[in-house]
C-alpha positions as CSV (number, residue, x, y, z in Angstrom):
1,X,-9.8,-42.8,83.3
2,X,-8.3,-41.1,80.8
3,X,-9.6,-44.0,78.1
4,X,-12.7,-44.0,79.4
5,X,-13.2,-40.2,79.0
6,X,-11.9,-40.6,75.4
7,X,-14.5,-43.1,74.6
8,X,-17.7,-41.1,75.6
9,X,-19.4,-39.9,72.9
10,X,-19.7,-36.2,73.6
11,X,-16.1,-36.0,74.0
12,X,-13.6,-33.5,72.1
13,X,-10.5,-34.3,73.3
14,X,-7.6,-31.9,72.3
15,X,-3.9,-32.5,71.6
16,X,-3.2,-31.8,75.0
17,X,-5.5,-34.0,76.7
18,X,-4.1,-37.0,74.7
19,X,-0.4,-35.3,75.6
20,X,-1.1,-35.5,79.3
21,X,-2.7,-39.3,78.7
22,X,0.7,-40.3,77.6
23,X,2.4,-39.0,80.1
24,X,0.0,-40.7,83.0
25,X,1.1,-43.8,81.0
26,X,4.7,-43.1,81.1
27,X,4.3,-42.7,85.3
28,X,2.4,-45.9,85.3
29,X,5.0,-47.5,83.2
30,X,2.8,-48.9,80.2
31,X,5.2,-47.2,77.6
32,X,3.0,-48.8,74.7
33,X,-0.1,-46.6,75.7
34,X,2.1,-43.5,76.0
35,X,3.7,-43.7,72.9
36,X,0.0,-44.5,71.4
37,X,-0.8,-41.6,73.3
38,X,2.1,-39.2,72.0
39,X,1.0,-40.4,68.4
40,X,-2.2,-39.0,68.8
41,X,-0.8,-36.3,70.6
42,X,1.1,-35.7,67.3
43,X,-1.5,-36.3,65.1
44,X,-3.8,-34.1,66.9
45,X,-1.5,-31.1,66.5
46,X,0.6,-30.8,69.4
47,X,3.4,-28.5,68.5
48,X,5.2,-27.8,71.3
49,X,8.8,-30.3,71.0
50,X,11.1,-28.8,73.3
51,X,8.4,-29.7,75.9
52,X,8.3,-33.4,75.2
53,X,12.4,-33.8,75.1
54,X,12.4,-32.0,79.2
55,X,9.5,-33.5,80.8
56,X,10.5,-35.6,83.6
57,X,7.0,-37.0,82.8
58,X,8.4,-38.6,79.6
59,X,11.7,-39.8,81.0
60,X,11.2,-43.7,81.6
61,X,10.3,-43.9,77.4
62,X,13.9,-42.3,76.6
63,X,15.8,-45.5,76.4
64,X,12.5,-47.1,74.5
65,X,13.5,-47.5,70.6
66,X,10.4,-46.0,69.4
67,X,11.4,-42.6,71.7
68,X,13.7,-41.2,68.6
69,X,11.1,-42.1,66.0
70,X,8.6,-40.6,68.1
71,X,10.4,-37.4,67.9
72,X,11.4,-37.6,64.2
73,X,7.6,-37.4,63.3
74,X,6.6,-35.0,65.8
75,X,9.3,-32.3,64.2
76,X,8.5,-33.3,60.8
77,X,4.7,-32.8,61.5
78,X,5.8,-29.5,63.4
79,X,7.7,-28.6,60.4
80,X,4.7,-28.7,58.4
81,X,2.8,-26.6,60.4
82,X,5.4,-24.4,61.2
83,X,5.7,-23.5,57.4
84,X,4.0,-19.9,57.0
85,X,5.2,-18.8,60.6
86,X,7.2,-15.7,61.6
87,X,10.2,-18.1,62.0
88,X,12.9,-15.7,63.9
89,X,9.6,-14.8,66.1
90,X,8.5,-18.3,67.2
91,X,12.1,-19.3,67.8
92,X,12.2,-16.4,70.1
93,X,9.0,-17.2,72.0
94,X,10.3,-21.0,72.1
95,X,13.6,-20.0,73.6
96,X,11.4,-17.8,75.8
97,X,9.0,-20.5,76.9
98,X,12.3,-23.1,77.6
99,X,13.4,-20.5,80.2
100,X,9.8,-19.5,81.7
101,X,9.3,-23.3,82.4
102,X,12.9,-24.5,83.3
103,X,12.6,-23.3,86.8
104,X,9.4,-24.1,87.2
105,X,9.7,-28.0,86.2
106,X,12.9,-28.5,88.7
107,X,10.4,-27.0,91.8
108,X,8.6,-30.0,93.1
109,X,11.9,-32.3,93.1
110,X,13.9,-29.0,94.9
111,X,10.8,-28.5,97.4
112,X,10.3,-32.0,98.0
113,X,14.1,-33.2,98.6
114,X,15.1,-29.9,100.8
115,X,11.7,-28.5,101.9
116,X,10.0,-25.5,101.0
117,X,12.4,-23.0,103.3
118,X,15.1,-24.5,101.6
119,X,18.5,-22.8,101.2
120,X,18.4,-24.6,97.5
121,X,14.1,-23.5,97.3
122,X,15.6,-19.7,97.8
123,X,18.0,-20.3,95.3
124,X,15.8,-21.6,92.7
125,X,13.5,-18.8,93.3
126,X,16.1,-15.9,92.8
127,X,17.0,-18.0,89.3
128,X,13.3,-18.1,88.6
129,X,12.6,-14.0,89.3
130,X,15.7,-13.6,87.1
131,X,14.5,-15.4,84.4
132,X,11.1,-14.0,84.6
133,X,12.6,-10.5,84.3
134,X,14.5,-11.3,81.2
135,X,11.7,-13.0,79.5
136,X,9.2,-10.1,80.3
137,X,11.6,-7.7,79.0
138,X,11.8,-9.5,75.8
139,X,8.0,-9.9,75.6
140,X,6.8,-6.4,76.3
141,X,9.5,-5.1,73.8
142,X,7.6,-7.4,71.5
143,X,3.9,-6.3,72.5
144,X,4.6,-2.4,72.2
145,X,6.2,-3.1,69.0
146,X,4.6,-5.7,67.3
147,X,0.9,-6.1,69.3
148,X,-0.2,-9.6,70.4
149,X,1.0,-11.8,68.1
150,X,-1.7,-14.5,66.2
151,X,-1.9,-18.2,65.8
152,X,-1.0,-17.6,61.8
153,X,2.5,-16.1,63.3
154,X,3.9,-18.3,65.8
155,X,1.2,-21.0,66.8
156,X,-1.3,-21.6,69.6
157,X,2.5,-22.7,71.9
158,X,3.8,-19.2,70.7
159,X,0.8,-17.7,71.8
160,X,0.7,-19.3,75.4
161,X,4.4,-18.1,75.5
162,X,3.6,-14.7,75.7
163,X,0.4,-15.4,78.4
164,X,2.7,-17.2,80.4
165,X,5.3,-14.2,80.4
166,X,2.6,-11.6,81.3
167,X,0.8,-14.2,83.9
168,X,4.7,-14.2,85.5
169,X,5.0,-10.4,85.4
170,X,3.6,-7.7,87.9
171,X,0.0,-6.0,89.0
172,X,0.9,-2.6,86.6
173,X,2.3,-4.8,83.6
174,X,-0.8,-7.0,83.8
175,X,-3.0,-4.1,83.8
176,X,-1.4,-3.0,80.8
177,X,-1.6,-5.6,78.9
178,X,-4.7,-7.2,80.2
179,X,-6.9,-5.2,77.0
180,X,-4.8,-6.6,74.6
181,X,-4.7,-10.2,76.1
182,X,-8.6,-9.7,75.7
183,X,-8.8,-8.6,72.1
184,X,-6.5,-12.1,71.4
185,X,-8.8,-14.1,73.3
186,X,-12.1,-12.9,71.3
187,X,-10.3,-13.3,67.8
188,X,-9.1,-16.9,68.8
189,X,-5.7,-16.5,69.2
190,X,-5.2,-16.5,72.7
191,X,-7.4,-19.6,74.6
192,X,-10.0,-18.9,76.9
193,X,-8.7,-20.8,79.7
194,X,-5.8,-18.9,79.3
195,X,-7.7,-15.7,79.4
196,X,-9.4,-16.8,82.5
197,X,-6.5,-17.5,84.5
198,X,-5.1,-13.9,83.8
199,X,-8.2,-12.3,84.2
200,X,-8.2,-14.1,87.7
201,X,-4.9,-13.2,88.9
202,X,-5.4,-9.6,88.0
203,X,-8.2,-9.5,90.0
204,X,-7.1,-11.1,92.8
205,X,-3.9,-8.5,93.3
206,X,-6.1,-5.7,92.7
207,X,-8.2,-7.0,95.8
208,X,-11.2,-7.7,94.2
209,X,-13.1,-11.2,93.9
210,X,-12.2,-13.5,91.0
211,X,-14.5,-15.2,88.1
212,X,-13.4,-18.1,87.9
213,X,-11.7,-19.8,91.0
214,X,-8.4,-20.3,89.5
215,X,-6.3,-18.7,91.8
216,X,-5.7,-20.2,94.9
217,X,-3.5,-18.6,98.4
218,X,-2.2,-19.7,101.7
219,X,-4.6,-19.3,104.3
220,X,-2.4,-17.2,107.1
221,X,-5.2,-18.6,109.7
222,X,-5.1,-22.6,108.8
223,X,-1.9,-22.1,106.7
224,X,-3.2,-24.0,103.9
225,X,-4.2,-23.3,100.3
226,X,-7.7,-21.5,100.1
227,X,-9.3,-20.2,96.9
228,X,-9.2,-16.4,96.3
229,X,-13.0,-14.9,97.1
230,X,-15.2,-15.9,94.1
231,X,-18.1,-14.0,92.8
232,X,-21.2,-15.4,92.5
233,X,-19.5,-18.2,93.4
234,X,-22.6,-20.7,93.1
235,X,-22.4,-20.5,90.1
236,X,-19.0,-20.4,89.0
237,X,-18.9,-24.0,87.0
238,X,-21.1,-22.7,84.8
239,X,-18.5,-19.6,83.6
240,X,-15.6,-22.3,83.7
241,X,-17.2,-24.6,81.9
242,X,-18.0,-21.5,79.0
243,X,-14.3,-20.8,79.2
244,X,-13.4,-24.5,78.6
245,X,-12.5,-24.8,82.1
246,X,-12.7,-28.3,84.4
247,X,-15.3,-28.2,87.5
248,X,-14.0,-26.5,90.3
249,X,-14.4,-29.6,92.5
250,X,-11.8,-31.4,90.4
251,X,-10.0,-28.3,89.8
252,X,-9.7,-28.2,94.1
253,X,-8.3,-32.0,94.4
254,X,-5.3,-31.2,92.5
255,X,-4.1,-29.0,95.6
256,X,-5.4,-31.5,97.7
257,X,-8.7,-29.6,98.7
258,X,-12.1,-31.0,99.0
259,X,-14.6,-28.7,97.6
260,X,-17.9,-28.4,97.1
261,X,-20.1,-25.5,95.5
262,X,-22.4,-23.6,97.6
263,X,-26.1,-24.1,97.2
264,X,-27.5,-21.9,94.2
C-alpha cells in the first residue's frame, strides 16, 4: 500500500513516510525494499540516526551487508546538513530525544510479555516519569533561556525533541509553553501535526473539547479506548487534513477502533 500511495500522482511523500515504508518492509522481511526505502529515506532528508540504529523495526536488516553502508551515508548526508547547526545544542536535544523514546520503544514488548498490571509495566513506568522529569528540566531551562529553538539551529528532529518533552510534561507547563509552541508552528519551525497534537492534549486536561481528535482515553464504562469530545466534530477531517493530519477513520484503526464521522 505504501507503493501504491507513492505512485499516485498528487502525492508528496516526506522522509518520513518513505522511513516508515522501510520499516513495513523490514517486518515483512523484503530487506531489498527497505533498504531502497531507507535510501530514499536518506535522500529525502531524514536526519534523525540514533533512531534508525534502536528501532526494533529495523532489527532483521542488522546482519544484512548493506546495513553498515546504509548508515555510513546516512551520517555523512546528516553531516552535511548538520553543518551550520548549534552543534553542542542538537547534541543535547539528541541525547534528550534517545532518553524521551527509550522507554517508550521497550513498552509494547514489557506490556505484551507481562501484561499491562505488570510488576515489570510499573517498573518501566517509574523509569519513564524519571526520565521525563530530567528531560523537561533540561528543556525548560533551555526555553526560558534561549526561546524555542528553529530549524536553522538544530533541525526539524531537534525541533520535535523539544515538542516531545513539553507533550510529556504537565497541564501548568503546557500552558506555559503552549504560546511559544504556537509562534514555532506559524514560522515553520515546529510542524503542524505536531502543534495539533499539543494543542489537543492541552485541551483535553483543561476539560474542554479537542480540535483535532488526536487524543484518545479509556472509557471507564466499556473500558476501552474512546476519543476525547471533539468539536464540531463533523467536520473534523477537514482541520486534520489543513494540519497535515491522516483521516480520523484511519487515525481510529490504529487503536483498533472503527470510526465513522457524524453526518455534516
Amino acid at each position: 500500500m505504501y507503493d501504491q500511495a507513492f505512485k499516485q500522482s498528487k502525492a508528496q511523500p516526506t522522509n518520513s513516510d518513505f522511513y516508515n515504508a522501510a520499516c513495513s518492509w523490514a517486518l515483512a522481511g523484503d530487506a531489498n525494499k527497505a533498504f531502497q526505502y531507507l535510501d530514499r529515506a536518506t535522500l529525502a532528508g531524514w536526519e534523525n540516526v540514533a533512531h534508525v540504529k534502536q528501532d526494533t523495526d529495523l532489527t532483521a536488516l542488522h546482519t544484512d551487508k548493506r546495513w553498515q553502508p546504509m548508515l555510513t551515508k546516512l551520517e555523512a548526508t546528516v553531516a552535511k546538513l548538520e553543518a551550520g547547526y548549534n552543534k553542542p545544542l542538537k547534541q543535547q536535544l539528541d541525547s534528550i530525544y534517545a532518553a524521551d523514546q527509550g522507554g517508550r520503544q521497550k513498552y509494547e514488548e514489557i506490556e505484551k510479555k507481562y501484561g499491562a498490571e505488570s510488576e515489570q509495566m510499573r517498573a518501566l513506568w517509574k523509569e519513564m516519569e524519571a526520565t521525563d522529569a530530567r528531560n523537561l528540566k533540561k528543556v525548560t531551562a533551555l526555553l526560558d533561556a534561549h526561546g524555542w529553538p528553529t530549524r536553522k539551529e538544530v533541525g526539524k528532529m531537534g525541533n520535535e525533541t523539544v515538542f516531545l518533552v513539553i507533550q510529556h510534561s504537565d497541564l501548568p507547563t503546557m500552558e506555559k509553553y503552549f504560546p511559544m509552541a504556537k509562534q514555532a508552528m506559524e514560522r515553520g519551525d515546529l510542524s503542524k501535526s505536531a502543534y495539533a497534537l499539543l494543542q489537543d492534549r492541552l485541551l483535553m486536561w483543561q476539560g474542554k473539547p479537542q480540535v483535532y481528535g488526536s487524543q484518545l482515553r479509556n472509557d471507564p464504562k466499556t473500558n476501552k479506548m474512546a476519543f476525547h469530545a471533539i468539536e464540531d466534530e463533523a467536520h473534523v477531517d477537514e482541520r486534520r487534513a489543513a494540519m497535515g493530519l491522516e483521516p480520523l477513520a484511519s487515525y481510529a484503526k490504529r487503536f483498533g477502533l472503527d470510526y465513522k464521522l457524524p453526518a455534516k
